[in-house]
KELUM-139931 format. One record per residue: residue in one letter; x, y, z of N, C-alpha, C in turn; residue number from 1. Coordinates in Angstrom, 2 decimals, always signed. Last residue first. Example, Ala and Ser with C-alpha at 12.3 -4.5 7.8 and 13.67 -1.06 7.14 Angstrom:
BEGIN
 residu   neast  nnorth     nup  caeast canorth    caup   ceast  cnorth     cup num
      S  +12.85   -2.25   +7.08  +13.67   -1.06   +7.14  +12.90   +0.03   +7.87   2
      A  +13.19   -5.69   +7.80  +12.30   -4.50   +7.80  +13.20   -3.30   +7.80   1
This chain:
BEGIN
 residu   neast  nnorth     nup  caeast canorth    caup   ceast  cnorth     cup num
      X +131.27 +116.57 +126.28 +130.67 +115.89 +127.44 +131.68 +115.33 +128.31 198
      X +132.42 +117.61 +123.30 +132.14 +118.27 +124.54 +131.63 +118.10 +125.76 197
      X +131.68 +116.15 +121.55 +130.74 +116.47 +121.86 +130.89 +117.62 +122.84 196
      X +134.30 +115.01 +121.45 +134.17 +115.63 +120.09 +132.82 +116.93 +120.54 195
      X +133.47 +113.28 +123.54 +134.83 +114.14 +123.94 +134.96 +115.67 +122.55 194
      X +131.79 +111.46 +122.88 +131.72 +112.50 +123.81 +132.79 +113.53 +124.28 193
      X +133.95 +109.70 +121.21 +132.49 +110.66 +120.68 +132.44 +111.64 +121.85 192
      X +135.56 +108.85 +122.73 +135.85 +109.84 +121.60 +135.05 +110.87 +121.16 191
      X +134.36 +107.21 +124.35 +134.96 +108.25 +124.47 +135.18 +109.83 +123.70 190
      X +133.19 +105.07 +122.47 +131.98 +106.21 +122.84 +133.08 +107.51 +123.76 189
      X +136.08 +103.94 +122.16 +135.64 +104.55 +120.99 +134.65 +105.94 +121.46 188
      X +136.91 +103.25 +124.44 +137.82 +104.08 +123.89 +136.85 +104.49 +122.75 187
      X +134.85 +101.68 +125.13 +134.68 +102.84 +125.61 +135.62 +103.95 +125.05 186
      X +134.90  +99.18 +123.62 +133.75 +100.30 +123.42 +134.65 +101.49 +123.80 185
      X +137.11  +97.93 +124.58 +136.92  +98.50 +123.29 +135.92 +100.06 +123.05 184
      X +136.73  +97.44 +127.00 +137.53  +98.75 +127.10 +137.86  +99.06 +125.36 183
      X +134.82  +95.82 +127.05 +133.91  +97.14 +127.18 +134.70  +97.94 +127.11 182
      X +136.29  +93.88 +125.94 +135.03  +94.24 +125.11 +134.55  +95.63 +125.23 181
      X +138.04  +93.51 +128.14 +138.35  +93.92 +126.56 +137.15  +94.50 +125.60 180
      X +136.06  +92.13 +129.81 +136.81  +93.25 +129.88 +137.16  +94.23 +128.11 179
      X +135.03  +90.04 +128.61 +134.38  +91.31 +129.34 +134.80  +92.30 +129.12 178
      X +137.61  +88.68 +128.91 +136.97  +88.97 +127.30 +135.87  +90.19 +127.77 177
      X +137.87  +88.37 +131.46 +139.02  +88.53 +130.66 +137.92  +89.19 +129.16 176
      X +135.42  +87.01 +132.54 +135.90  +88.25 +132.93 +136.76  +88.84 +131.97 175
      X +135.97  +84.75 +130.44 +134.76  +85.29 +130.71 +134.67  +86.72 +131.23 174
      X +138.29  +83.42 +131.86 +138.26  +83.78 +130.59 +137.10  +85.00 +130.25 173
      X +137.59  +82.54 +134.16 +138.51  +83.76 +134.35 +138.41  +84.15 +132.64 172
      X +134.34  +81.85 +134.26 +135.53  +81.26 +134.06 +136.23  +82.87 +133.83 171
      X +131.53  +82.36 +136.79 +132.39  +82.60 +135.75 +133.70  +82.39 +135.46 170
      X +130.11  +81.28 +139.10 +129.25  +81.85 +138.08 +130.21  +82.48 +136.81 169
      X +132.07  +81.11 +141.95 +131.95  +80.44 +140.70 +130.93  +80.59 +139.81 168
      X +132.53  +83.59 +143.27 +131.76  +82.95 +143.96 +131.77  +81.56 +142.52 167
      X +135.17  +84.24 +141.46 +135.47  +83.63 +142.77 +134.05  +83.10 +143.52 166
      X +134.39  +85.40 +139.41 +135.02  +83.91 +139.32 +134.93  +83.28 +141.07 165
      X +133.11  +87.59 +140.62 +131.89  +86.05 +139.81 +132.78  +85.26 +139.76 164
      X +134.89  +88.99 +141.74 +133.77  +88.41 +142.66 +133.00  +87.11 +141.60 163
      X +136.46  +89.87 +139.26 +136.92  +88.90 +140.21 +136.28  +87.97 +141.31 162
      X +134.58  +91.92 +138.88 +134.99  +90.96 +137.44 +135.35  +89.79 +138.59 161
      X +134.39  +93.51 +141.02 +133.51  +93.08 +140.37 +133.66  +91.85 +139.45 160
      X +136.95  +94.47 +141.62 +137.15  +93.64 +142.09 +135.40  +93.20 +141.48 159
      X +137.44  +96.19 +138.76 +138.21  +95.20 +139.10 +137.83  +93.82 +139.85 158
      X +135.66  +98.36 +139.36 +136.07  +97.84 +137.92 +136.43  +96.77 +137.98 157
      X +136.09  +98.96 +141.95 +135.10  +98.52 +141.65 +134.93  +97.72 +140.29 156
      X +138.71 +100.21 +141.57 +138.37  +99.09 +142.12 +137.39  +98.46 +142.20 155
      X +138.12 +102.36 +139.82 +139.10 +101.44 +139.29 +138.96  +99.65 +140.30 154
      X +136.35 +103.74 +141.89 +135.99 +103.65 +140.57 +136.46 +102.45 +140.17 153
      X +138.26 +104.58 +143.69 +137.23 +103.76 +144.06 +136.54 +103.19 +142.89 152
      X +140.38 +106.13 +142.12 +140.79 +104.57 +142.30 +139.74 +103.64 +143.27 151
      X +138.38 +108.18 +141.72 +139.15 +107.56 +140.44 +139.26 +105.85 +141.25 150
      X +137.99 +109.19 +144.06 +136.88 +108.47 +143.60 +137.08 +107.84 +142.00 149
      X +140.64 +110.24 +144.78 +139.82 +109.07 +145.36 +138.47 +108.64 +144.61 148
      X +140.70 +112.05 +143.01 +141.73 +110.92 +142.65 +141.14 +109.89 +143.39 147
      X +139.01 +114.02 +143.23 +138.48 +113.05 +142.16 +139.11 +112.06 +141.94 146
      X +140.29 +114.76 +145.88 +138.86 +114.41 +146.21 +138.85 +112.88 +144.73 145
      X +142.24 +115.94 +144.69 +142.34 +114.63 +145.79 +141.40 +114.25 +146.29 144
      X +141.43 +117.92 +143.03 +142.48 +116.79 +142.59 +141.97 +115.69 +143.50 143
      X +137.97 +119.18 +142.86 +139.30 +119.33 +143.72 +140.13 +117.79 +143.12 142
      X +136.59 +118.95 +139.63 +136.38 +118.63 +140.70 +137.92 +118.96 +141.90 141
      X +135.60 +119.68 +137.49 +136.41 +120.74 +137.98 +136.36 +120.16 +139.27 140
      X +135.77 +116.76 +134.94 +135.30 +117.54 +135.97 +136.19 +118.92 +136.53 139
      X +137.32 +114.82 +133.72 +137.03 +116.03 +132.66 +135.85 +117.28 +133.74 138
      X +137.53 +112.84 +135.40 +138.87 +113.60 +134.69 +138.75 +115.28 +134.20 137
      X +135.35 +111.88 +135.34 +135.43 +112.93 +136.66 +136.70 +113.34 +136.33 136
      X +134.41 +110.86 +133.28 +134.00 +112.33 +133.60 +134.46 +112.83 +135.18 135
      X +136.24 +108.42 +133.39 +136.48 +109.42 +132.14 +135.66 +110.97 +132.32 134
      X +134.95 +107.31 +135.53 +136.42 +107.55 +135.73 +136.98 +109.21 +134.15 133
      X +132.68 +106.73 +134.44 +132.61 +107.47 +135.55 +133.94 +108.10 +135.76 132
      X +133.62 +104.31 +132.52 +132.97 +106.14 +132.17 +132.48 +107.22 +133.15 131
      X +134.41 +102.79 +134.34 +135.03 +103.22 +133.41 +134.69 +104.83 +132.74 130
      X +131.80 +102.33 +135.48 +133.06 +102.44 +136.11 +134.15 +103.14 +135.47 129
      X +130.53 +100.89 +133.15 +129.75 +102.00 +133.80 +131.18 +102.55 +134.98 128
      X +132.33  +99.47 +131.85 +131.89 +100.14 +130.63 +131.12 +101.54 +131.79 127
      X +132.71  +97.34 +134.20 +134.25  +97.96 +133.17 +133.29  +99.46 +132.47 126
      X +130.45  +96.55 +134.69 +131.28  +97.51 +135.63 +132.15  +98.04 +134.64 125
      X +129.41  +95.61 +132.47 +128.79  +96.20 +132.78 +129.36  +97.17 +134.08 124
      X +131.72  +93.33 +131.96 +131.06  +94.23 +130.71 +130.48  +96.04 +131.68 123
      X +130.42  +92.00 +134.75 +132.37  +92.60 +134.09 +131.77  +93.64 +133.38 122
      X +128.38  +91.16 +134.29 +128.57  +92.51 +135.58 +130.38  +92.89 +135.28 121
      X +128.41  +89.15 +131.98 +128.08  +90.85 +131.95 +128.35  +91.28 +132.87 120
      X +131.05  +87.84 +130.48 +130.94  +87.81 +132.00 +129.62  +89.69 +131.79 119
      X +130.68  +86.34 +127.14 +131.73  +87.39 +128.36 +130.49  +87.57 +129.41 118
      X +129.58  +83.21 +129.12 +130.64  +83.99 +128.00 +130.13  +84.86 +127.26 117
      X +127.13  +82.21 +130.56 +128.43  +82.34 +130.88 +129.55  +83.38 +130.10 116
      X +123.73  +82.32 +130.13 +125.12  +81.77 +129.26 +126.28  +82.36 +130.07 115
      X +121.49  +81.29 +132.55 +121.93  +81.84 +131.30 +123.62  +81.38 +131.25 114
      X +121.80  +81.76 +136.12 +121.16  +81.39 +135.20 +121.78  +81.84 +133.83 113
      X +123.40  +81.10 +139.88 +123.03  +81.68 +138.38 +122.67  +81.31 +137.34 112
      X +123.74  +80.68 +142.67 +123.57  +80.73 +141.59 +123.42  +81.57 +140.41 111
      X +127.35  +80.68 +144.67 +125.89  +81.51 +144.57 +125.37  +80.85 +142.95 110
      X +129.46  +79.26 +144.31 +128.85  +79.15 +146.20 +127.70  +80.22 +145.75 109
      X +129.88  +76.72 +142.34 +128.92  +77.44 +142.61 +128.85  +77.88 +144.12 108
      X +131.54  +74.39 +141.08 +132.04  +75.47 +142.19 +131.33  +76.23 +142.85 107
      X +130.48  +73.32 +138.74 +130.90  +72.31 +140.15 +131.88  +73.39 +141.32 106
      X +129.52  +73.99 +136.72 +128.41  +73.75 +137.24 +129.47  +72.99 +138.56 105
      X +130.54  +77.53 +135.19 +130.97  +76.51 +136.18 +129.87  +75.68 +136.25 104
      X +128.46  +78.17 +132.04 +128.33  +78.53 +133.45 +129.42  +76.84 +134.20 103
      X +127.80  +77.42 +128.82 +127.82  +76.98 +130.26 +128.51  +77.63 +131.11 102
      X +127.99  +79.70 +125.92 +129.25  +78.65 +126.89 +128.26  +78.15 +127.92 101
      X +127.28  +80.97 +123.60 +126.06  +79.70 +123.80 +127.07  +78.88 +125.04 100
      X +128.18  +82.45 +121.60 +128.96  +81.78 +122.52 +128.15  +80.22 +123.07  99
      X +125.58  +83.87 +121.13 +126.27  +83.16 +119.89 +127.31  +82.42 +121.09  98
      X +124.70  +84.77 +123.15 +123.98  +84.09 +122.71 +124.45  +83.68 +121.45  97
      X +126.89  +86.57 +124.44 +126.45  +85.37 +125.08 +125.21  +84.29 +124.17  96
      X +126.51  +88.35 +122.55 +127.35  +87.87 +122.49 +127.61  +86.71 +123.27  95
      X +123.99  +89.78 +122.97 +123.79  +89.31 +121.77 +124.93  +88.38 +121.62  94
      X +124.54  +90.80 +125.84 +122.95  +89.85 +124.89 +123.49  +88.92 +123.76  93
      X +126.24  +92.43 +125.78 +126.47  +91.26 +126.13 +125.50  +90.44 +125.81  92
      X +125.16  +94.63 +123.58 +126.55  +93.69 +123.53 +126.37  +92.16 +124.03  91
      X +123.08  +94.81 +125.66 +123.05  +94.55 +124.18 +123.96  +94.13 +123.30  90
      X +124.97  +96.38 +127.62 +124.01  +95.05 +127.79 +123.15  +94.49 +126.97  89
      X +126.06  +98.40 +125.78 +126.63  +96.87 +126.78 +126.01  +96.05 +127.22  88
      X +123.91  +99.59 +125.50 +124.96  +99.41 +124.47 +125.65  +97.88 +124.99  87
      X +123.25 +100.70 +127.82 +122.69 +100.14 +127.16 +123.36  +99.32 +126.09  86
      X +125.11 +101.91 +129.10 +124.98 +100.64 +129.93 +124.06 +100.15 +129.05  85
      X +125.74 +104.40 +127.38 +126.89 +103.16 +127.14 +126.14 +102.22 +128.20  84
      X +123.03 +105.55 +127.74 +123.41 +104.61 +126.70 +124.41 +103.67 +126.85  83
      X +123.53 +106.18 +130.82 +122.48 +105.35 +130.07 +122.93 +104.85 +129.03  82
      X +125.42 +108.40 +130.06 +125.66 +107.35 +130.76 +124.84 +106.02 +130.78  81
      X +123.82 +110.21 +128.72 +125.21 +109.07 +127.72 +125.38 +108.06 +128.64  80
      X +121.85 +111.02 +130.85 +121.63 +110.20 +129.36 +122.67 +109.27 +128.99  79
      X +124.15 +112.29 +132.46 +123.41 +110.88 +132.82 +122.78 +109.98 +131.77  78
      X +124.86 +114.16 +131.41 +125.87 +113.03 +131.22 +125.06 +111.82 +131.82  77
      X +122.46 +115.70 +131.68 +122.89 +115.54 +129.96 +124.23 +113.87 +129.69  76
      X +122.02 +116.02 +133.86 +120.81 +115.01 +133.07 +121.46 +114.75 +131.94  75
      X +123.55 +115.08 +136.70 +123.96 +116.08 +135.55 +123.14 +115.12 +134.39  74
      X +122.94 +113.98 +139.27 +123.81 +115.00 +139.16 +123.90 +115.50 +138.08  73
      X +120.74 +112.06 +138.00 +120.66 +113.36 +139.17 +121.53 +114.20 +139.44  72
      X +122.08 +110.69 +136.32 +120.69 +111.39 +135.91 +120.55 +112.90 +136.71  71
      X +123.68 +109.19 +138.09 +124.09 +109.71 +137.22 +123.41 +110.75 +136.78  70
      X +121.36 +108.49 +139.72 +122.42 +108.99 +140.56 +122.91 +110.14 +139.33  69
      X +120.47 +106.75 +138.03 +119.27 +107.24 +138.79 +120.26 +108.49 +139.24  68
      X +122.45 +104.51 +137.65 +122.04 +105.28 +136.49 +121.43 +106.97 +137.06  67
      X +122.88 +103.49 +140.47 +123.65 +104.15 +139.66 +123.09 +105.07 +138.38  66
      X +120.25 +101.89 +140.35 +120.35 +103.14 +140.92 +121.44 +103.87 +140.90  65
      X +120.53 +100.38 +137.97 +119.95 +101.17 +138.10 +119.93 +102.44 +139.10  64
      X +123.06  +98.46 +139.60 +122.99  +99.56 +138.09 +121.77 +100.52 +137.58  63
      X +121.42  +97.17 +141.33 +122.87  +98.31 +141.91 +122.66  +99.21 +140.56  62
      X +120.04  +95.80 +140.28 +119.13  +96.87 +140.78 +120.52  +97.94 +141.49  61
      X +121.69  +93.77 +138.57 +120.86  +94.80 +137.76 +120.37  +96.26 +138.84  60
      X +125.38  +94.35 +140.48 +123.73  +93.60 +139.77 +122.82  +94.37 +139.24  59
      X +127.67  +95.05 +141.62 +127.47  +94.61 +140.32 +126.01  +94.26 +139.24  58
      X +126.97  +94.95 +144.38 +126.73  +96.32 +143.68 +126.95  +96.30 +141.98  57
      X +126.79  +91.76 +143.99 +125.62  +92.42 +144.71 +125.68  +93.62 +143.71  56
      X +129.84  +91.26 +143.89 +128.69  +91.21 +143.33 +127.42  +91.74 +143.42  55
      X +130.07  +92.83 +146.38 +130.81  +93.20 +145.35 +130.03  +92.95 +144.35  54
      X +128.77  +90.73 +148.47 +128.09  +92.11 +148.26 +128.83  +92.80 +147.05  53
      X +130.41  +88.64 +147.46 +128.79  +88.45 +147.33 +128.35  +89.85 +147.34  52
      X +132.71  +89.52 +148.51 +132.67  +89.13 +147.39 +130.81  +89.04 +147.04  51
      X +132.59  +89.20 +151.52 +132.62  +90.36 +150.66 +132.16  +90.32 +149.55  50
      X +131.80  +86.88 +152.15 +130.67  +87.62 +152.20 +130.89  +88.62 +151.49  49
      X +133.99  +85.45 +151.39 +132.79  +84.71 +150.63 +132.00  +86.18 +150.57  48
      X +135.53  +86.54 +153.04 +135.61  +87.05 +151.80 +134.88  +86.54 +151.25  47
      X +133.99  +85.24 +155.43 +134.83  +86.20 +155.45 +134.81  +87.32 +154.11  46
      X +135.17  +82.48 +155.24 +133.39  +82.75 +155.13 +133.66  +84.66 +155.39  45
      X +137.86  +82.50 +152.06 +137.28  +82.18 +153.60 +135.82  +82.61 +153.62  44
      X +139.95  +82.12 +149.51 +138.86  +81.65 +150.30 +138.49  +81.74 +151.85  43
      X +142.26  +82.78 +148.16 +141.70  +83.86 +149.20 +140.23  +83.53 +150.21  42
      X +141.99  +80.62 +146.40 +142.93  +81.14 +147.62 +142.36  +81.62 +148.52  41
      X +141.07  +81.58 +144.65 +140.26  +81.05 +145.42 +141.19  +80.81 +146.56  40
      X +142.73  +82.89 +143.13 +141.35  +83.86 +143.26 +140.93  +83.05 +144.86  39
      X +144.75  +80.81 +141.70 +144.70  +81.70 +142.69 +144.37  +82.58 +143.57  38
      X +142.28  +79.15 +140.61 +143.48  +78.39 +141.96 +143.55  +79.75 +142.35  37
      X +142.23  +80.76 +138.59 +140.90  +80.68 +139.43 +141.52  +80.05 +140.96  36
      X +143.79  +80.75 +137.31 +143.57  +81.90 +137.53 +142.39  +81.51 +138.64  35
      X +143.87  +78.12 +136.15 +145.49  +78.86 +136.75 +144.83  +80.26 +137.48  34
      X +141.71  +77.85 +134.96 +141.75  +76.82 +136.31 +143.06  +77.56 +137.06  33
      X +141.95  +79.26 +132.91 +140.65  +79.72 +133.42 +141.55  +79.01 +135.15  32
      X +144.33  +77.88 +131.83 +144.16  +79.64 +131.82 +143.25  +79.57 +132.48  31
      X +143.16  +75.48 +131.36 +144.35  +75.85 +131.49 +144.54  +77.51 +131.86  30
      X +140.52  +76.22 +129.23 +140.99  +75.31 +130.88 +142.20  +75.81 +131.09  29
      X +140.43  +76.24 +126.56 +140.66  +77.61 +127.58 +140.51  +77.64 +129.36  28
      X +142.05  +74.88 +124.13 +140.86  +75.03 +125.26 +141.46  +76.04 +126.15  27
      X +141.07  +74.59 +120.18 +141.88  +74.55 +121.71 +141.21  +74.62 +122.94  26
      X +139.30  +76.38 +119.25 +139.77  +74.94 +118.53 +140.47  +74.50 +119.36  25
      X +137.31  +77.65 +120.31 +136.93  +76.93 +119.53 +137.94  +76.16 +119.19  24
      X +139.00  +79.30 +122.34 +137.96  +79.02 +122.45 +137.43  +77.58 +121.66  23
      X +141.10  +80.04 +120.81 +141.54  +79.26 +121.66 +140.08  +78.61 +122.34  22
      X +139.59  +82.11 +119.38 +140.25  +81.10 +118.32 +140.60  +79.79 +119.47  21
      X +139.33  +83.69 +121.55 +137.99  +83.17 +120.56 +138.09  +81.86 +119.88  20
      X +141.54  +84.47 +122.27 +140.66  +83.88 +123.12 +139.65  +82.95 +122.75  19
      X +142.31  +86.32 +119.96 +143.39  +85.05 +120.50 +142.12  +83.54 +121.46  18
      X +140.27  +88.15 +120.11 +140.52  +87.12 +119.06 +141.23  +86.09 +119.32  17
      X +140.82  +89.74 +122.59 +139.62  +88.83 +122.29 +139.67  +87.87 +121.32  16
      X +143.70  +90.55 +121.98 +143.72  +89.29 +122.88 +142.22  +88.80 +122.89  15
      X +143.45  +92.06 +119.88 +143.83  +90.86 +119.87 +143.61  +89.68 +120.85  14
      X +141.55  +94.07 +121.44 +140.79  +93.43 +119.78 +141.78  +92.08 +119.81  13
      X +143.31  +95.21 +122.79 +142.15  +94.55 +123.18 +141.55  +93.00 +122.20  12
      X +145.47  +96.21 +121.07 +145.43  +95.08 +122.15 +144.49  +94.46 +122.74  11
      X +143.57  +98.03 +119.97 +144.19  +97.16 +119.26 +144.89  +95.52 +120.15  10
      X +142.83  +99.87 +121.81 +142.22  +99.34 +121.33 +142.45  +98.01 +120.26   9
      X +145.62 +100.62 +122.99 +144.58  +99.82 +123.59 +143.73  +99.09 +122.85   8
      X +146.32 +102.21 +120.42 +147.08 +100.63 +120.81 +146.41 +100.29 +122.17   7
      X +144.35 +103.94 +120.30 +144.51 +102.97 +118.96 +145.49 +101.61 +119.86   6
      X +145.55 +105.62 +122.78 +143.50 +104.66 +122.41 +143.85 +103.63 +121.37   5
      X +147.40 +106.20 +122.09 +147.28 +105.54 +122.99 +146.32 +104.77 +122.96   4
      X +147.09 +107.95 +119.66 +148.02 +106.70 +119.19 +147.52 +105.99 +120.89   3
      X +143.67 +109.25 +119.88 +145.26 +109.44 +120.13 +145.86 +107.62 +119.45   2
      X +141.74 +110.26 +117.06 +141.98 +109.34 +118.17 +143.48 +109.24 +118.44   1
């Protein structure tokens, strides 16, 4: 594993721990409410709508037919691709259910059900976005074709995590730890598939 992966991965790992610890014995208002003032800014009926369809391609039946896609262009990377959304949404299972957080209940412009902490359509863009970005590196694809579908990739990564704080279904913390979580994984299932030749 390069020295780059190790100090991602290591930065990750801290700032989830920092979070965790600030979680339980401190509070994580202050950071969530600073980040969210500025998200919401951007408020209008306008970006309400964007943001809802952002979410939207974030959701279970967007991720399936992503998978479906994956499958169809190449069965062998579509499998792995399957797993890491499995992996992650078994992550996020199991990690929302020790967290046990609440969900905003006084911002809501869409609902939602279940635990709040880490954010899955974060988890679940970062980890499926992310590994789209890692095979089209390793593609023969033309440069300026795969660079655009790199930073469509990267934005999707992004503005996904940002659509749940902003319709309110998630504290900026929530995205934040998401994140880290799945850019743990992925430096690792990287590796593997890279050893693999995928």
């Amino acid at each position: 594993m390069s020295k780059k992966k190790i100090f991602i991965i290591t930065l990750c790992v801290l700032i989830t721990l920092s979070f965790i610890i600030s979680y339980y014995f401190f509070s994580l208002t202050p950071y969530d409410n600073f980040f969210y003032n500025l998200i919401i800014s951007l408020k209008s009926s306008i970006t309400t709508e964007i943001f809802k369809v952002f979410t939207y391609i974030g959701g279970v039946i967007s991720t399936i037919i992503l998978i479906i896609i994956m499958l169809g262009i190449d069965r062998k990377k579509g499998i792995y691709f399957l797993i890491n959304i499995l992996v992650i949404i078994t992550l996020n299972f199991i990690l929302k259910n020790i967290f046990m957080r609440s969900r905003p209940i006084d911002i809501n412009i869409i609902t939602e059900t279940g635990y709040s902490f880490p954010s899955g359509h974060t988890m679940t863009a970062v980890a499926a976005y992310g590994l789209i970005i890692y095979y089209l590196y390793r593609s023969n694809l033309k440069k300026y074709f795969r660079n655009i579908l790199v930073i469509l990739s990267l934005l999707l990564a992004v503005i996904i995590p940002i659509s749940r704080v902003y319709l309110g279904v998630h504290y900026f913390s929530d995205i934040t730890i998401g994140a880290c979580i799945s850019i743990i994984w992925l430096m690792i299932y990287t590796e593997y598939l890279k050893k693999k030749n995928i």
